[in-house]
N, C-alpha and C positions, 0 to 999 in steps of 0.2 A: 505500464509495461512497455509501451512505446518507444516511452523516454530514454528510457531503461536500456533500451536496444538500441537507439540510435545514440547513446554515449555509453556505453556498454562498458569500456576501455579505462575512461576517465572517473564515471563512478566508481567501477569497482575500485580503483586506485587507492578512493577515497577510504572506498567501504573499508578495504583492509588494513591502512594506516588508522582511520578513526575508532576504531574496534577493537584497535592494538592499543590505544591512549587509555581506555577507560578511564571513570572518574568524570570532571570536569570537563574535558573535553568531549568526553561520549555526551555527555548530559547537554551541551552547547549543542553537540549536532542535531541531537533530539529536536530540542528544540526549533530547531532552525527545519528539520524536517515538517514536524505539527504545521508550522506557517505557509512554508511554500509549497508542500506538498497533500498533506491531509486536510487543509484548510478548503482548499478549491473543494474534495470531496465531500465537507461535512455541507459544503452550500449547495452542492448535487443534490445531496440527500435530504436535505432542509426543503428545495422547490419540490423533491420528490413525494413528498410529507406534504407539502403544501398543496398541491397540487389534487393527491388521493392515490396518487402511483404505488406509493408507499405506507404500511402502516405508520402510527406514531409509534415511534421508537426512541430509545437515548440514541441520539446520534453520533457523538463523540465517539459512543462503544462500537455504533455499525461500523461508521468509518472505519476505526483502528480495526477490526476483526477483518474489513477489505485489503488496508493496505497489508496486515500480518498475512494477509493468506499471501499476495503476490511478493510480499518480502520473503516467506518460506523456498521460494520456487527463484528468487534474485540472489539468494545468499547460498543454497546448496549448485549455482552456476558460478557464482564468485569463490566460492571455500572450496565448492567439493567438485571443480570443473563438471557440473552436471550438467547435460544439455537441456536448453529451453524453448520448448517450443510453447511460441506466444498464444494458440488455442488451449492449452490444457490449464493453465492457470485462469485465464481467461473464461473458462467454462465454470471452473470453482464458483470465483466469483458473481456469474448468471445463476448460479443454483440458489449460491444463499440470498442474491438478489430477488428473484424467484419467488422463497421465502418470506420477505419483510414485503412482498406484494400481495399475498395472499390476506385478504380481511377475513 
């Protein structure tokens, strides 16, 4: 969400050109999303497992369920000019966290 905010302008650029291609090129960004951005989270969640912070869980699924929550809350700012305030999504994501912590 950070990120997100501190290039705000140039992502969304992205978001709305790459969104417009679909096909092959939606399916490239994907891609290139999984690695450099869901990647770092699935290894969060992997020491988090490891560790006992976290239940065992599929991971790939937490991740993706993480970042679709903050993508819901990046994309009605990008499409639907909704304002973001970086707490309320934020929060989401500590509930379901929350959640995969409970044994």
């Amino acid at each position: 969400m950070d990120h997100f905010l501190a290039n705000e302008e140039s992502i969304a650029l992205v978001m709305r050109e790459v969104f417009g291609l679909g096909g092959v090129p939606l399916a490239a960004f994907a891609e290139t999303f999984a690695k450099r951005v869901r990647q770092p989270l699935d290894d969060i969640m992997c020491r988090g497992i490891e560790s006992g912070e976290l239940r065992r869980e599929d991971v790939i699924a937490c991740a993706m369920a993480i970042t679709g929550m903050l993508n819901m809350f990046i994309l009605a700012h990008v499409f639907g000019r909704a304002a973001i305030d970086r707490q309320i999504p934020l929060r989401q994501v500590e509930h379901y966290l929350r959640g995969l912590a409970e044994q």
